[in-house]
C-alpha positions in Angstrom: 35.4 -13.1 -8.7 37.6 -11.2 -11.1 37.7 -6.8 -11.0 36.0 -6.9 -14.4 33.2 -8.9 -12.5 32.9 -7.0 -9.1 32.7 -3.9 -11.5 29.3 -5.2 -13.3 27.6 -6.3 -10.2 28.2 -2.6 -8.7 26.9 -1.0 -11.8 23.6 -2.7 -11.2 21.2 -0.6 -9.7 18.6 -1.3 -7.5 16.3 2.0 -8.4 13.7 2.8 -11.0 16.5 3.4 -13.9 17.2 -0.3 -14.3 14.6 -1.6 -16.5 14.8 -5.3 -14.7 13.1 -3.0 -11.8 10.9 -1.7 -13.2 9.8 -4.7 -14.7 9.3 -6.4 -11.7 7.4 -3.4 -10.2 5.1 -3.9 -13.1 4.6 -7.7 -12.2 4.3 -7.3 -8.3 1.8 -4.5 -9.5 -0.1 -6.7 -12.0 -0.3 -9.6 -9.1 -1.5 -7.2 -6.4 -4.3 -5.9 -8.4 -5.6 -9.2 -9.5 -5.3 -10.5 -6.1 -7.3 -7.2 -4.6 -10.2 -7.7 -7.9 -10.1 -11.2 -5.7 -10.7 -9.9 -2.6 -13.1 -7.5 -3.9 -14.9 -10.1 -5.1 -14.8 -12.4 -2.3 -16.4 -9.2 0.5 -19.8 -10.6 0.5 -22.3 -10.5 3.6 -21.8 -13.4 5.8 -18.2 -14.0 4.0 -16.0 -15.0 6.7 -12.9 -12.4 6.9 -9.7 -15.1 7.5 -11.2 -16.9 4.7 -10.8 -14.0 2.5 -7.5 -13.3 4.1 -6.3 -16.4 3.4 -6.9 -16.6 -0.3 -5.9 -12.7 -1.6 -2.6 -14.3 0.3 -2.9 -17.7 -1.8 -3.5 -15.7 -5.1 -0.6 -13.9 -4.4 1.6 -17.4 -3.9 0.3 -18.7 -7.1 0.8 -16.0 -9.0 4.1 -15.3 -8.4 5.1 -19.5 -8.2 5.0 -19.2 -12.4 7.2 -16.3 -12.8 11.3 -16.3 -12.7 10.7 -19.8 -12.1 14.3 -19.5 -13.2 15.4 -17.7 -10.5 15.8 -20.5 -7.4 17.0 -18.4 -4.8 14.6 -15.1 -5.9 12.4 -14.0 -3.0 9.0 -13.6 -4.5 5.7 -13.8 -2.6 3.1 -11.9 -0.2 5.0 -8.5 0.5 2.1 -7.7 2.9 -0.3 -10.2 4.5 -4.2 -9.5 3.1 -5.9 -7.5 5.5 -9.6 -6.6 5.8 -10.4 -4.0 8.5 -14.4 -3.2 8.5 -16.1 0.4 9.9 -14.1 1.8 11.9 -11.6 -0.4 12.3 -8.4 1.6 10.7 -6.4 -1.1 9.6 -4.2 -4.4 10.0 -6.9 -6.9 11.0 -5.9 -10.3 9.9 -7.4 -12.3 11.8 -6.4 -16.1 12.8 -7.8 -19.4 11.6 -10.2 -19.7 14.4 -12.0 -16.1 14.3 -15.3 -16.5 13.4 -15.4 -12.4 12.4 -17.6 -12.0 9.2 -18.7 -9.5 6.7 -22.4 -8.0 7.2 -24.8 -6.1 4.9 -23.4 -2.2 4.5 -20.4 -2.8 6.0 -17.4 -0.4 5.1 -14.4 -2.9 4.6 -10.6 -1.9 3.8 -8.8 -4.3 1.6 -4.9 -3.9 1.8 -2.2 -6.0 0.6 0.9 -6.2 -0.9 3.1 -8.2 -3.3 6.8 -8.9 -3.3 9.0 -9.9 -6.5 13.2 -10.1 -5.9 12.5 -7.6 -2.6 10.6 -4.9 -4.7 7.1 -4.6 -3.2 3.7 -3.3 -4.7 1.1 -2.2 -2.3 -2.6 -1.8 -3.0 -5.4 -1.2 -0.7 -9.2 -0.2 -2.0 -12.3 0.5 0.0 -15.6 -1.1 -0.5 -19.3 -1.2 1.1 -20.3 -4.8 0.9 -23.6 -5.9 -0.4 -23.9 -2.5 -2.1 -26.0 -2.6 -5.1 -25.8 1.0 -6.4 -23.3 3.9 -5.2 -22.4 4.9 -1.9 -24.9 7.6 -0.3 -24.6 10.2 3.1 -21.3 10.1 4.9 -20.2 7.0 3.0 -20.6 8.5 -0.3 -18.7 11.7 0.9 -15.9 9.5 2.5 -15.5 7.3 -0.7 -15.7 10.7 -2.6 -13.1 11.9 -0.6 -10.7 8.9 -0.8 -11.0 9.0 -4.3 -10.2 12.3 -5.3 -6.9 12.3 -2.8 -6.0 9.4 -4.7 -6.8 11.2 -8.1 -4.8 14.2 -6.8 -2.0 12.3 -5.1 -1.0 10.3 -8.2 -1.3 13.8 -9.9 1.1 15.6 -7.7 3.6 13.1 -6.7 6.1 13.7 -9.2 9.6 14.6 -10.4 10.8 17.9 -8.1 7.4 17.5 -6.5 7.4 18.5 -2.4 5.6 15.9 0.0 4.3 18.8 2.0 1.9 19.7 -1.1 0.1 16.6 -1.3 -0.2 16.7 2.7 -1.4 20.1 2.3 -3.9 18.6 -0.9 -5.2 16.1 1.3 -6.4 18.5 3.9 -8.4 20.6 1.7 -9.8 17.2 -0.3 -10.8 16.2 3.6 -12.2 19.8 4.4 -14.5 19.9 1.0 -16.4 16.3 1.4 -17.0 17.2 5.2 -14.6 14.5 6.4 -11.1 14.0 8.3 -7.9 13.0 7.3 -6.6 10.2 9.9 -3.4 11.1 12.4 -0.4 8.8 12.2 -0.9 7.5 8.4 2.7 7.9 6.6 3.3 6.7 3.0 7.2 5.9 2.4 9.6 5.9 -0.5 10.1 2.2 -1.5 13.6 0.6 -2.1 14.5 -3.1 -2.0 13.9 -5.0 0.5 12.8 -1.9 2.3 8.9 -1.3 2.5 9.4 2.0 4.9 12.0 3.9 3.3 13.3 7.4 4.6 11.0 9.6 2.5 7.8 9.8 3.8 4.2 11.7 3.4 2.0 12.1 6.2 -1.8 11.9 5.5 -2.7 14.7 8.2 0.4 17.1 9.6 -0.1 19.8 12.3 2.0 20.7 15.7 2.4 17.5 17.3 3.0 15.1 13.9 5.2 16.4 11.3 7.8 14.8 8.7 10.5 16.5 7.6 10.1 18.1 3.5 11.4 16.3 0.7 11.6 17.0 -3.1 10.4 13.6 -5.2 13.6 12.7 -7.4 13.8 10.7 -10.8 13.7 6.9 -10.7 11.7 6.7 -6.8 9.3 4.5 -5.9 6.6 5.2 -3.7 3.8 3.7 -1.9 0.6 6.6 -0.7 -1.4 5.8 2.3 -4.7 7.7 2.0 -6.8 7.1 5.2 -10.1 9.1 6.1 -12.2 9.5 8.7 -16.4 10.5 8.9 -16.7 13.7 10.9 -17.9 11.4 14.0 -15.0 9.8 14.2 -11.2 11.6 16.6 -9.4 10.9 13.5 -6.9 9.6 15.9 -6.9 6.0 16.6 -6.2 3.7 19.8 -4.5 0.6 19.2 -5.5 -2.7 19.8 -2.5 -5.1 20.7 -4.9 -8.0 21.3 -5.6 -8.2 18.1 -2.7 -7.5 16.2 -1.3 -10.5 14.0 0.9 -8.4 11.5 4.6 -8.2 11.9 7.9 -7.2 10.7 11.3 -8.7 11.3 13.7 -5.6 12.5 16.8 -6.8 10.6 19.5 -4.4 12.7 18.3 -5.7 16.4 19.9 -8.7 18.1 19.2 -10.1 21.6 19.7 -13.7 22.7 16.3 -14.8 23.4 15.8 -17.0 26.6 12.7 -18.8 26.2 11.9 -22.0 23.4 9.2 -20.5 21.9 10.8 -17.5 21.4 13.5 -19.0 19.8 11.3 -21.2 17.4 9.4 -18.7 16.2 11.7 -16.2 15.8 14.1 -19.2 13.8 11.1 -19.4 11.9 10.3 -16.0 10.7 13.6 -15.2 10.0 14.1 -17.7 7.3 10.3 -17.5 5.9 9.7 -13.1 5.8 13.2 -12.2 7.0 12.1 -8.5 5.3 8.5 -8.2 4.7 5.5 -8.5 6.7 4.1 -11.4 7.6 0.6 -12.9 9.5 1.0 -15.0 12.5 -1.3 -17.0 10.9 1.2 -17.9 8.6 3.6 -19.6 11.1 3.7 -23.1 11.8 4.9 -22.9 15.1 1.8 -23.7 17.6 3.5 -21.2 20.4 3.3 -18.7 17.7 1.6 -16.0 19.2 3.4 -16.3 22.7 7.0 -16.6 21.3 6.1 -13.1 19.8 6.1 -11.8 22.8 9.7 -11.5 23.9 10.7 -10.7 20.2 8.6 -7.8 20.5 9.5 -7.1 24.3 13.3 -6.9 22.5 12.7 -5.2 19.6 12.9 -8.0 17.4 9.7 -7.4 15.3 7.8 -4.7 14.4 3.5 -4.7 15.0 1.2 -3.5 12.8 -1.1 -2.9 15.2 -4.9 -3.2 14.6 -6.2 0.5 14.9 -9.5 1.4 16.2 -11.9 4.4 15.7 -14.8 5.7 17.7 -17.9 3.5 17.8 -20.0 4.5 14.8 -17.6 6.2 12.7 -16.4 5.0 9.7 -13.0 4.7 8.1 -11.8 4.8 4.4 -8.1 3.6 3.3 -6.9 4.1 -0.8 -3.2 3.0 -1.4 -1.3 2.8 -4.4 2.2 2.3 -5.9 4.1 4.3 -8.4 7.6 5.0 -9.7 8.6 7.9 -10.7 10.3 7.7 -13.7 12.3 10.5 -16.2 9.1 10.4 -18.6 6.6 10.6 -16.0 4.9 8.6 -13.0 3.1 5.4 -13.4 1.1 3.8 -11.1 1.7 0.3 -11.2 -1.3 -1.1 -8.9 -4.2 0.1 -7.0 -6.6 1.7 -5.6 -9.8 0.0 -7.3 -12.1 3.0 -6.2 -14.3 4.3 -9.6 -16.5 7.4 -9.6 -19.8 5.2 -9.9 -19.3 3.2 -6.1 -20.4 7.1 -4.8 -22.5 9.8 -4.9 -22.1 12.8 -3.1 -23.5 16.8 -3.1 -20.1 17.6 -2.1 -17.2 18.9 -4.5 -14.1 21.0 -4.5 -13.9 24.4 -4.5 -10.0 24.9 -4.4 -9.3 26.1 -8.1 -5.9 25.0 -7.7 -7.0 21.5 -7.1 -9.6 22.0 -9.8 -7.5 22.9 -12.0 -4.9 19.6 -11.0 -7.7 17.2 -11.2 -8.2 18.0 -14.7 -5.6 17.6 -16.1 -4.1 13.7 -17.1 -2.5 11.5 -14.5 -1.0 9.2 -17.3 2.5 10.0 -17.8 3.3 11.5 -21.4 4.6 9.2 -24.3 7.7 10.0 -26.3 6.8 11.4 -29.7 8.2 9.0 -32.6 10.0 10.7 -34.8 8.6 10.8 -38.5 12.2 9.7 -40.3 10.3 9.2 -43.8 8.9 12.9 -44.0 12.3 14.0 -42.7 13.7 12.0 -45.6 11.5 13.2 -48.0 12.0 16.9 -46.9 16.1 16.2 -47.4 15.1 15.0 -51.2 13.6 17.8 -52.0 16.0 20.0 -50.8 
C-alpha cells in the first residue's frame, strides 16, 4: 500500500460526520423498526415467545441479506438477539428452542432488539400489553405513560453540549409524576463501531450507591437510551437469573486457553459467527452449547445478559431508541413504537421545565434554502 493510500484510509472516519455512517445507521434503523412492527405484531395470547424470538431475528437476516450485497466481507446482521421479557421480568429472556413459555391475555411484554450493518448497531425496544383492545388503564397506563414521556423528553434533551446527568435527573421526576420507579442498574451508552457499550453512559436511576461519571453530548455521537420502569410494587432493583440467561457477548481483550472440548467448540464458534455483538445460545450449532459457556464465562471470555427479575406482581416497562447527534440536530433513527393512544392515565407532569421541553419539537431543524432568484432580482434592481 502506497503513503498516498495509507493517508485515505486514516482520513475515514468511523463517527457520525462520514455520511457512509450515517447511512448505514439509517438502514440498521430502518431494519430494526420493521423487524420490532414484526414482533409487535406477532405478541398475541397463546403466541409462543422463542417462536417470536426467532423470527424478529430472521427479519433481521433477511433484511439486511439484500443490502451491500457488494460488500462480501461486510458484517451485517442481528446486532442484538430478539428478546421478549413479560411482567416483571426486566429484560434478556430469549428463550431456547424447547421452552414452551407463551404469551397470555394482559400480559406486559418488552420487545428489544437490535440490528447491525458494517459494525454500526441500531437498538430498539418498545413495550406492549398483549391482547389489548383499547389503551392501557391503572398502573399499566401510568407506566406506559411514563415510558413514554421519558422517551419524548430523552430524545428532546440528548443533544449537542447536552449533560447526561439532566436526562437522569428528567427521568426521575417523569418516574415521580406517573407514580412509578425508574429501574437500578439500566445504563444507555455512546455507540461506536463495533462497540455496543461505549464509554459515555446515562444511567436510568442515580443516587449514593450507582453513579456514572458526567459527560457533555458532542457533535457527530451516537447513542443508544435504555428507559426501564417499574410499578410502585415492584424494589426497582432486580435479582438476576443465571438459569435462564441465553444472551452473550464475546469480550474481545480476554484470552485464556480453555481446557475442556466443549469449551473450545463453542467458543471457536462464536468467535467467528458474533465475534462483537450479542448473540443467543440458541443461535449456536454446537449441541454442548450451553455447557461450553460455562468455562468461557468462568474466564471471562463472554459477557451475560442476564435475565433480570422483579417482585411477583409488579410490572416492568422498557423504551429504547437510537440517535446520532449530528451538527444540525439529533435524529432518531429507530424506535421506541410507544404512541399516546396505547394509554390512558389521570396522571401528568407538573415540572414546568419539563413542560415547557415536551413542547417544544424533537425533529431536528432543516437548513433554510437560500432564495438565489429574489437575491438576483434584488441585485437587478439595484
Amino acid at each position: 500500500m502506497s503513503d498516498h493510500e495509507e493517508e485515505k484510509k486514516e482520513e475515514i472516519k468511523e463517527d457520525c460526520s462520514n455520511p457512509d455512517v450515517v447511512t448505514k445507521y439509517r438502514a440498521a434503523g430502518d431494519i430494526a423498526n420493521a423487524a420490532l412492527a414484526l414482533v409487535v405484531s406477532l405478541c398475541k395470547a397463546g403466541a409462543k415467545i422463542v417462536d417470536v424470538c426467532e423470527a424478529g431475528d430472521q427479519s433481521i437476516k433477511d433484511a439486511t441479506s439484500k443490502i451491500y450485497r457488494n460488500k462480501k466481507k461486510m458484517d451485517k446482521g442481528v446486532g442484538f438477539p430478539t428478546c421478549v421479557s413479560v411482567n416483571n421480568v426486566v429484560g434478556h429472556f430469549c428463550p431456547l428452542k424447547d421452552d414452551e413459555s407463551v404469551l397470555a391475555e394482559g400480559d406486559v411484554a418488552k420487545l428489544d432488539l437490535g440490528c447491525n450493518i458494517d459494525g454500526y448497531i441500531a437498538q430498539a425496544s418498545t413495550t406492549i400489553v398483549v391482547g389489548a383492545e383499547g389503551p392501557a388503564d391503572g398502573v399499566k397506563g401510568d407506566l406506559l405513560a411514563a415510558v413514554y414521556t421519558a422517551s419524548e423528553a430523552a430524545i428532546r434533551m440528548l443533544k449537542i453540549n447536552g449533560k447526561n446527568t439532566a436526562i437522569t435527573e428528567a427521568f426521575a421526576t417523569i418516574a415521580d409524576s406517573f407514580g412509578v420507579k425508574c429501574m437500578h442498574g439500566v445504563l444507555s451508552h455512546q455507540l461506536n463501531r463495533l462497540v455496543i457499550d461505549g464509554p459515555k453512559t446515562i444511567i436510568c436511576k442515580a443516587d449514593t450507591n450507582e453513579k456514572v461519571e458526567e459527560v457533555v453530548f458532542e457533535p457527530n455521537e451516537a447513542y443508544a437510551v435504555d428507559i426501564v420502569m417499574t410499578t410502585k410494587t415492584g424494589s426497582g432493583k432486580p435479582e438476576e437469573n443465571k438459569e435462564m440467561t441465553n444472551v452473550y457477548k464475546r469480550n474481545v481483550n480476554e484470552t485464556y486457553n480453555l481446557k475442556m472440548k466443549a469449551s473450545k467448540r463453542v467458543f471457536s464458534e462464536f468467535s467467528q459467527k458474533y465475534p462483537t455483538f450479542p448473540f443467543t445460545t440458541r443461535s449456536l450449532e454446537s449441541t454442548a452449547a450451553k455447557f461450553g459457556l460455562k468455562e468461557c464465562i468462568e474466564h471471562n471470555l463472554v459477557t451475560p445478559y442476564p435475565v433480570l427479575i422483579e417482585k411477583a406482581g409488579a410490572f416492568v416497562a422498557h423504551v429504547k431508541f437510537t440517535a446520532l447527534l449530528l451538527p444540525n440536530g439529533t435524529i432518531k433513527v429507530c424506535g421506541p413504537t410507544i404512541t399516546p393512544d396505547q394509554f390512558t392515565t389521570e396522571k401528568k407532569i407538573e415540572d414546568a421545565g419539563l413542560v415547557a421541553l415536551l413542547a417544544t419539537s424533537a425533529n431536528k431543524k432543516k437548513k433554510k434554502k437560500k432564495n438565489n432568484k429574489k437575491k438576483k432580482k434584488a441585485a437587478a434592481a439595484e
